[in-house]
BADREN-47732 format. One record per residue (C-alpha): residue number from 1; residue in three letters; y, z, x. Coordinates in Angstrom, 3 decimals. Layout:
// BADREN-47732
> NUM/ALA/Y/Z/X .
...
//
This chain:
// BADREN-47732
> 1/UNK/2.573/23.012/-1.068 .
> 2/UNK/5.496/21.389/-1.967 .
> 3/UNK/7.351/19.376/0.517 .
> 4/UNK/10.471/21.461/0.883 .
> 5/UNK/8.188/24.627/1.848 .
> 6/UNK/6.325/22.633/4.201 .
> 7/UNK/9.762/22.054/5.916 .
> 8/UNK/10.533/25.403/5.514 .
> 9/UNK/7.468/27.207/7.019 .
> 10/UNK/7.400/24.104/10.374 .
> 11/UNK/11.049/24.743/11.085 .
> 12/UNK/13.494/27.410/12.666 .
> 13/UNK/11.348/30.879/13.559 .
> 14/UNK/8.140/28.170/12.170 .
> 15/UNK/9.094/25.802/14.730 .
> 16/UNK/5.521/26.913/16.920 .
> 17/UNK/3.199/25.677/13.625 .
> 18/UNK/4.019/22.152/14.050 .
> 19/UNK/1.720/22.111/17.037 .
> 20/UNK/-1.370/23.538/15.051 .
> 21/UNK/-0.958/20.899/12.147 .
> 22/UNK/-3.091/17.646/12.837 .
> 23/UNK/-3.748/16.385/9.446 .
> 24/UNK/-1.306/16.172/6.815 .
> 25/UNK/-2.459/15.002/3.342 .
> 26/UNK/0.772/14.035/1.301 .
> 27/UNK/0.324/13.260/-2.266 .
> 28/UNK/3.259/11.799/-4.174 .
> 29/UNK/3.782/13.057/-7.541 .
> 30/UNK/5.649/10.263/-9.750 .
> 31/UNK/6.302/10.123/-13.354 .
> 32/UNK/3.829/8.241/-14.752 .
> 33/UNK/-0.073/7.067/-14.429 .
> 34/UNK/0.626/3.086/-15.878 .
> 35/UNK/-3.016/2.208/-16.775 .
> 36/UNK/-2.526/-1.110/-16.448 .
> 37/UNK/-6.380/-1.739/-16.132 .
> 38/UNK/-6.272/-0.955/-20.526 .
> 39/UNK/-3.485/-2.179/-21.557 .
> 40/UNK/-1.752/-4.895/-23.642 .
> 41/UNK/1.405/-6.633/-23.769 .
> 42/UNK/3.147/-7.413/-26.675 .
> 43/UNK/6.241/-9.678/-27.358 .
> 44/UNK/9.444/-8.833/-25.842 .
> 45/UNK/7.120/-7.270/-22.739 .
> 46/UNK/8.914/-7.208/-19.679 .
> 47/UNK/7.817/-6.838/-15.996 .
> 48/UNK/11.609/-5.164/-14.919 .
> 49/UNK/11.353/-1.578/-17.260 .
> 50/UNK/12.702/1.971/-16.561 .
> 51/UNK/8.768/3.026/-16.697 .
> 52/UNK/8.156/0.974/-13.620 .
> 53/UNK/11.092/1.518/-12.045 .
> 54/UNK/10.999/5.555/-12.101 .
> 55/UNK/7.483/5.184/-11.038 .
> 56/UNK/8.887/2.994/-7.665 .
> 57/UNK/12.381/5.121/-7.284 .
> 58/UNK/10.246/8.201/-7.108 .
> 59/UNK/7.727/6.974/-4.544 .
> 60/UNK/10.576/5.996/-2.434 .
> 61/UNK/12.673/8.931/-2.650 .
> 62/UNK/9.378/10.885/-1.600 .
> 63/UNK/8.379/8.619/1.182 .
> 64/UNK/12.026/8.942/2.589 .
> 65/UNK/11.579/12.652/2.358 .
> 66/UNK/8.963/13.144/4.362 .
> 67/UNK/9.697/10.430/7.414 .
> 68/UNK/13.142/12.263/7.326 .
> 69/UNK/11.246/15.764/8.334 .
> 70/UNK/8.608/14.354/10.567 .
> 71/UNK/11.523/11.668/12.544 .
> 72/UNK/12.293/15.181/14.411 .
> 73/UNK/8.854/16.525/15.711 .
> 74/UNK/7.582/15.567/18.818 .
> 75/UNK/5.928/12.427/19.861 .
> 76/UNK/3.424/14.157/21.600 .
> 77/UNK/2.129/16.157/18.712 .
> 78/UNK/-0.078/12.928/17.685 .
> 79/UNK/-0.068/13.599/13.665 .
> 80/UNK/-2.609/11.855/11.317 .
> 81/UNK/-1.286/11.325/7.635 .
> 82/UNK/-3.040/10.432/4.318 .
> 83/UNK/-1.315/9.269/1.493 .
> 84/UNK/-1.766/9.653/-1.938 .
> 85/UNK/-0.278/8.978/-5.509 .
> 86/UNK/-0.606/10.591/-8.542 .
> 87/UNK/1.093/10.228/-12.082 .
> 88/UNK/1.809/13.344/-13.727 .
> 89/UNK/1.215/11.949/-17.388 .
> 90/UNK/-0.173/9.022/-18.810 .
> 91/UNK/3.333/6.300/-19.101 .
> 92/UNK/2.967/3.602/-21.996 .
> 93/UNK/5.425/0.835/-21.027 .
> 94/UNK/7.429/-0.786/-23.424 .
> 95/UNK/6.249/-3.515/-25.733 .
> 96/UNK/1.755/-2.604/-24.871 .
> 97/UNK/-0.122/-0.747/-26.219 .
> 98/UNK/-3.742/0.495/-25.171 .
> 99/UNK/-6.589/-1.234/-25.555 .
> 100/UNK/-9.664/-0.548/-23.748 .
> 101/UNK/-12.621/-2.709/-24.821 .
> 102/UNK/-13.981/-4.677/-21.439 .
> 103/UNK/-15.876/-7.466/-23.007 .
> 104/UNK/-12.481/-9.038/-25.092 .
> 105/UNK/-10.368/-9.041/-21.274 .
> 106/UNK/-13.465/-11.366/-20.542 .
> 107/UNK/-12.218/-13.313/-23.504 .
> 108/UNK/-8.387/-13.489/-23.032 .
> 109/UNK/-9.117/-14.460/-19.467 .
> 110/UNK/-10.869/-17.708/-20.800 .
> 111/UNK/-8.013/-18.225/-23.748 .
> 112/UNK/-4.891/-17.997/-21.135 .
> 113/UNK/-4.544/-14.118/-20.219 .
> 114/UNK/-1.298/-14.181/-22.276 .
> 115/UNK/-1.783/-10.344/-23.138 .
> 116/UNK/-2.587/-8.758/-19.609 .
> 117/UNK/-0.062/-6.122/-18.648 .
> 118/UNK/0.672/-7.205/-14.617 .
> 119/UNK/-0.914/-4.334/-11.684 .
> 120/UNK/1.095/-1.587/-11.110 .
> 121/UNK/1.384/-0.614/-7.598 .
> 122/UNK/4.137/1.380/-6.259 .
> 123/UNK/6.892/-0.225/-4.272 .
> 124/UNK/10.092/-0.099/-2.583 .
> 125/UNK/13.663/-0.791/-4.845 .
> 126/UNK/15.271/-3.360/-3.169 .
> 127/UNK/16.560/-2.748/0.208 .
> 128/UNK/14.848/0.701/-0.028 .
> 129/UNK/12.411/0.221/3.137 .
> 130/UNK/15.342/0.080/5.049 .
> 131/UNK/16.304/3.894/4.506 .
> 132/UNK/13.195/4.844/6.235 .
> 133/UNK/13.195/6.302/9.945 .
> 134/UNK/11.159/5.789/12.649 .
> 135/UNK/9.063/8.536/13.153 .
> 136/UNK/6.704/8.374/16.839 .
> 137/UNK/4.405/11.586/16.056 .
> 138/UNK/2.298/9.894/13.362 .
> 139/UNK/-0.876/9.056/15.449 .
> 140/UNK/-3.461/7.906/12.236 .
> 141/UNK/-2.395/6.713/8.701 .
> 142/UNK/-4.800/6.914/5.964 .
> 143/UNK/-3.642/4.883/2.399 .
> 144/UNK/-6.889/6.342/0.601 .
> 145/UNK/-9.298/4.163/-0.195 .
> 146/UNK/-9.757/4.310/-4.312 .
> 147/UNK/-6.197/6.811/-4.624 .
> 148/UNK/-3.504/5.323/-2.663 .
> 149/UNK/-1.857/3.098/-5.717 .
> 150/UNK/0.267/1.437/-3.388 .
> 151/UNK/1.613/-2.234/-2.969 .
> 152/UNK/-0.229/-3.688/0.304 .
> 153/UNK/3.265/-4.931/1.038 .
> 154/UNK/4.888/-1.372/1.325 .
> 155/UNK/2.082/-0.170/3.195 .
> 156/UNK/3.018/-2.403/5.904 .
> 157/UNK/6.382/-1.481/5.438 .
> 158/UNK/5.659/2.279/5.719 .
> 159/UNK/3.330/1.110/9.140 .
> 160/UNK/5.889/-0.543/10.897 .
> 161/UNK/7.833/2.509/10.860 .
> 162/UNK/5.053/4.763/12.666 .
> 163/UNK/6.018/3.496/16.230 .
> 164/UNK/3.739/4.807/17.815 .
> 165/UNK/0.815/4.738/15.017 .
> 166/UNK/-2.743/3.909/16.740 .
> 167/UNK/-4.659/3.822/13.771 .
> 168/UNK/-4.629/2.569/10.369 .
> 169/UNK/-7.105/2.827/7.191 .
> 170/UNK/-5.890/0.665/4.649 .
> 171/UNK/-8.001/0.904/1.762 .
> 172/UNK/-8.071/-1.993/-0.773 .
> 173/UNK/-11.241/-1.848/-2.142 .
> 174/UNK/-10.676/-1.251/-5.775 .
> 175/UNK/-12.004/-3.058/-9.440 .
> 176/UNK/-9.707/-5.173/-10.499 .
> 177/UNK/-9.836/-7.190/-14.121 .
> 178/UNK/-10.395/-11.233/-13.845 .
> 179/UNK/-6.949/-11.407/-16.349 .
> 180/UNK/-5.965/-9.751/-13.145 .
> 181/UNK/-5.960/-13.308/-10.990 .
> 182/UNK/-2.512/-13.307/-9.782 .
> 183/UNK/-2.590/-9.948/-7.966 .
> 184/UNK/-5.589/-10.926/-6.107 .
> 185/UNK/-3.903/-14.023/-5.365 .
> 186/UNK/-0.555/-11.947/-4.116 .
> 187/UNK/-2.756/-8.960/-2.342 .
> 188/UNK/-5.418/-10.692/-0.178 .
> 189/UNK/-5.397/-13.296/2.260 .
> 190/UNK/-8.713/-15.398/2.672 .
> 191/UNK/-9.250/-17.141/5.686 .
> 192/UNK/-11.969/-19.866/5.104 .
> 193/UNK/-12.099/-21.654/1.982 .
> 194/UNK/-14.679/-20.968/-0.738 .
> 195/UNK/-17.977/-22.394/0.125 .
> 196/UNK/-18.988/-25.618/-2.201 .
> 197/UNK/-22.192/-24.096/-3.455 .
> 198/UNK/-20.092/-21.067/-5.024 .
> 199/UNK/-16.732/-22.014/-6.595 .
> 200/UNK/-15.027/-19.156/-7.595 .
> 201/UNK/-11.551/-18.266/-8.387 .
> 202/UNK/-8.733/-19.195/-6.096 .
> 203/UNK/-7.523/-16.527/-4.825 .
> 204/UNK/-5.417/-18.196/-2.300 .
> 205/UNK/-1.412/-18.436/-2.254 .
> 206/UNK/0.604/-21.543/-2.485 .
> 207/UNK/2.973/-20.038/-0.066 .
> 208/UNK/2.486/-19.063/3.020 .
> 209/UNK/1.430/-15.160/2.449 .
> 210/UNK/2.969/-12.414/5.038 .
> 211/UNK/0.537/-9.861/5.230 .
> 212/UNK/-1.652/-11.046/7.964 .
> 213/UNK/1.812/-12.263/9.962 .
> 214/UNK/3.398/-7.947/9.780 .
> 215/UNK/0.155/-7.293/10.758 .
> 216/UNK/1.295/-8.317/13.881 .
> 217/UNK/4.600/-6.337/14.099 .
> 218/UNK/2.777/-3.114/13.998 .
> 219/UNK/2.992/-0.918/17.158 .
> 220/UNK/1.835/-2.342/20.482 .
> 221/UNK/-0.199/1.477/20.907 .
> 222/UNK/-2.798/0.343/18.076 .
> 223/UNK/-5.920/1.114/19.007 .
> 224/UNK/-8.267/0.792/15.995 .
> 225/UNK/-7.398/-0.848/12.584 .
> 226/UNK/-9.776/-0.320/9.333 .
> 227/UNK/-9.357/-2.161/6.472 .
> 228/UNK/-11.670/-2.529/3.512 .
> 229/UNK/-12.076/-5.507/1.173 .
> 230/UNK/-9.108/-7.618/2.727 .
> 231/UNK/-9.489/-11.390/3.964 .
> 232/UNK/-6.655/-12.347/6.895 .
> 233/UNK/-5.396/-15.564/7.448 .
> 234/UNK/-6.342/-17.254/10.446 .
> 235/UNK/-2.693/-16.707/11.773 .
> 236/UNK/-3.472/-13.018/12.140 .
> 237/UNK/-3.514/-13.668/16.017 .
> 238/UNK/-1.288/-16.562/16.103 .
> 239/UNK/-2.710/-20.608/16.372 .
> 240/UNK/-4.407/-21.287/19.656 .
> 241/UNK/-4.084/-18.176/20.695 .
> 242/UNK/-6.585/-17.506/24.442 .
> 243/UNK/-8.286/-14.707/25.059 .
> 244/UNK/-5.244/-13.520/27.911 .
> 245/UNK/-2.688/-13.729/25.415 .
> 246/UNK/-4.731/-11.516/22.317 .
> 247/UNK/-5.376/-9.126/25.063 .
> 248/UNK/-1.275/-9.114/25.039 .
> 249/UNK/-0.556/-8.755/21.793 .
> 250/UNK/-2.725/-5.488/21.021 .
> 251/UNK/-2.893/-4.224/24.451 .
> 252/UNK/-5.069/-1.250/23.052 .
> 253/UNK/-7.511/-2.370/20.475 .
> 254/UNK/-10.603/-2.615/20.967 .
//
């Protein structure tokens, strides 16, 4: 059902429905699948391209859609939302081209990675988060597991929008390529440093990451958080933080 009907049929004389609806499973239809996972660059690649950014403009424009139906329904009708997103065809950016033999992305990872295409996950333009409402009837959030495509930065975006939001699944368990290094490195936070007996690749920022700090912005009414293949930094609940004050700062999770 496309999002304009579902407005249609949950407002005026359809008003009454919104109370029977307590899942809603939104998928986002943008341009194009980028399978980043098989492709190539080539010179004169560039990150910035109008595949990539029609991809991210219409994420946004959908996600701004649909908080600017559900800002008006009624914090008590406790809504649970899963999000997913879907290309419509297969997008070739400019300057790649597809190549899809596993065993040579072993060897470019050893000789430099100079011909990885960078993950595509789908984002927010500039400024764009900003354009979002708050909406209090969103009780659960689901970012699907293996479907979601979505930067782990916008999720938390989207989160900290759901003011009243008591659960979140934020699924991150996915394969990603070892030419792939740098989005681990931006995605995940690890919290204790790789043991000696098994150095591996270091996944860890040179900045100070954010994810584990907006963690802590999310609504005070959080009562159960899932996530799946994600490390957080130690500063999830702040340095020398007692047991009185962690009690404070998620009043409801368990």
């Amino acid at each position: 059902m496309p999002l304009s009907q579902f407005q249609g049929v949950t407002s005026g004389e359809g008003l009454a429905r919104r109370a029977m609806i307590r899942h809603l499973k939104y998928h986002i239809v943008v341009l194009f699948d980028i399978l980043d996972w098989q492709t190539r660059k080539e010179k004169g690649y560039a990150l910035e391209n109008h595949i990539r950014h029609n991809d991210d403009a219409a994420f946004q424009s959908a996600i701004i859609d649909l908080f600017n139906i559900l800002t008006d329904w009624d914090l008590n009708l406790r809504l649970s939302v899963e999000l997913a997103l879907l290309g419509r065809e297969v997008g070739e950016e400019p300057h790649t081209y597809d190549f899809d033999i596993a065993g040579d992305y072993r060897y470019d990872f050893k000789k430099g990675r100079t011909k990885a295409v960078p993950v595509y996950r789908a984002k927010f333009l500039e400024n764009g988060a900003s354009l979002l409402p708050d909406v209090p009837c969103i009780d659960h959030f689901c970012f699907a597991i293996s479907s979601h495509h979505i930067w782990a930065g916008s999720a938390m975006q989207i989160i900290q929008r759901c003011t009243t939001v008591t659960k979140l699944v934020l699924g991150l368990d996915e394969y990603i390529r070892p030419d792939h290094i740098e989005y681990i490195q931006a995605r995940r936070q690890d919290g204790e440093p790789w043991k000696e007996m098994m150095p591996g690749l270091n996944v860890l920022l040179s900045d100070n990451g954010c994810l584990s700090q907006n963690f802590r912005h999310l609504s005070l009414s959080l009562g159960e958080l899932k996530i799946h293949q994600l490390s957080l930094a130690p500063d999830f609940y702040m340095r020398r933080v007692t047991p009185y004050q962690l009690r404070n700062l998620f009043t409801g999770l368990d």
